[in-house]
N, C-alpha and C positions, 0 to 999 in steps of 0.2 A: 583066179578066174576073171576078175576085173580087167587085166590088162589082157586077157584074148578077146573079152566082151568089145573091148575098147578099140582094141586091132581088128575086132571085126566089123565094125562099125565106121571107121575113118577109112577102109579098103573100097577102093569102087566097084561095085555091082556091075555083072555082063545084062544082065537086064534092064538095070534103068541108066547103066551108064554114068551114073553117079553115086556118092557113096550115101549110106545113110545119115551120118551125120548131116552130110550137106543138106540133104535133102530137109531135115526136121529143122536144123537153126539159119541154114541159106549161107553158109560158111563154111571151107573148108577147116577142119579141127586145126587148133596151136598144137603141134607137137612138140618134144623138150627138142630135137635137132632144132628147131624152127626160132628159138629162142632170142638166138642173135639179130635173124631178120627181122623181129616185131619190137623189141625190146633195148637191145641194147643201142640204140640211136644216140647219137654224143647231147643231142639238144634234147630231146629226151631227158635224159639223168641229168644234164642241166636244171630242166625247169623243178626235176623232182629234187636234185641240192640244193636249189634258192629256196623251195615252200619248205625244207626242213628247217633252212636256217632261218627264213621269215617267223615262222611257227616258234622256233627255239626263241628268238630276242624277242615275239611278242609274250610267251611264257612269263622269260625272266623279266619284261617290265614289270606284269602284274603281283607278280612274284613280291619285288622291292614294294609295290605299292603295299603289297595287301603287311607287309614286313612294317613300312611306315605307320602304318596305321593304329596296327596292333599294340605299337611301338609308344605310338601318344596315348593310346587308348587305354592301354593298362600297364604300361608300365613308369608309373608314376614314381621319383626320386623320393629318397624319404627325407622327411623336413629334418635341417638338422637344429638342434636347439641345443641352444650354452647359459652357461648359469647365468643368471640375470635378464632372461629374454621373457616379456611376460606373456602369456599363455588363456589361452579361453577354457574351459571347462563346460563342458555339458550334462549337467544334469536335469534329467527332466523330471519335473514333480507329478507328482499324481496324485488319485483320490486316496485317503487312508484307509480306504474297504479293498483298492489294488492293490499284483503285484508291483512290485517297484521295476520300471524298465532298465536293462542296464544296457 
């Protein structure tokens, strides 16, 4: 029922000479035949290939940055130590009525 609603509506009227669509949005309807003439424009699908690929390389910089980051941020090497390297130890004292922190 949609697409007779729809065909009935984009049809022009003997009475007002125009079809209803036009009359409510002041446009004749896009039809899917219609698709080439609004659509497929070579400069057209240009500009909408450059904002994909603008979009994609702005992506992937922040991408690397947020990769960087994470990168110093927590992934810390582990110290390597060999016998004879002298070393700090932390213990911390506390009162004799606490637990002892480890």
């Amino acid at each position: 029922m949609p697409i007779v609603f729809f065909a009935y509506r984009v049809s022009e009227q003997k009475s007002a000479k125009e079809s209803p669509f036009k009359l409510l949005f002041g446009r004749e309807a896009r039809l899917p035949a219609d698709i080439d003439k609004w659509t497929m424009n070579q400069s057209f699908l240009e500009k909408i290939d450059q904002a994909w690929k603008e979009a994609k390389e702005n992506i992937d910089k922040v991408k690397e940055s947020s990769i960087r980051f994470y990168n110093s941020k927590y992934l810390i090497e582990p110290t390597q130590i060999k016998v004879g390297d002298q070393i700090r130890l932390h213990n911390p004292v506390t009162k004799p009525s606490l637990k002892t922190k480890l």
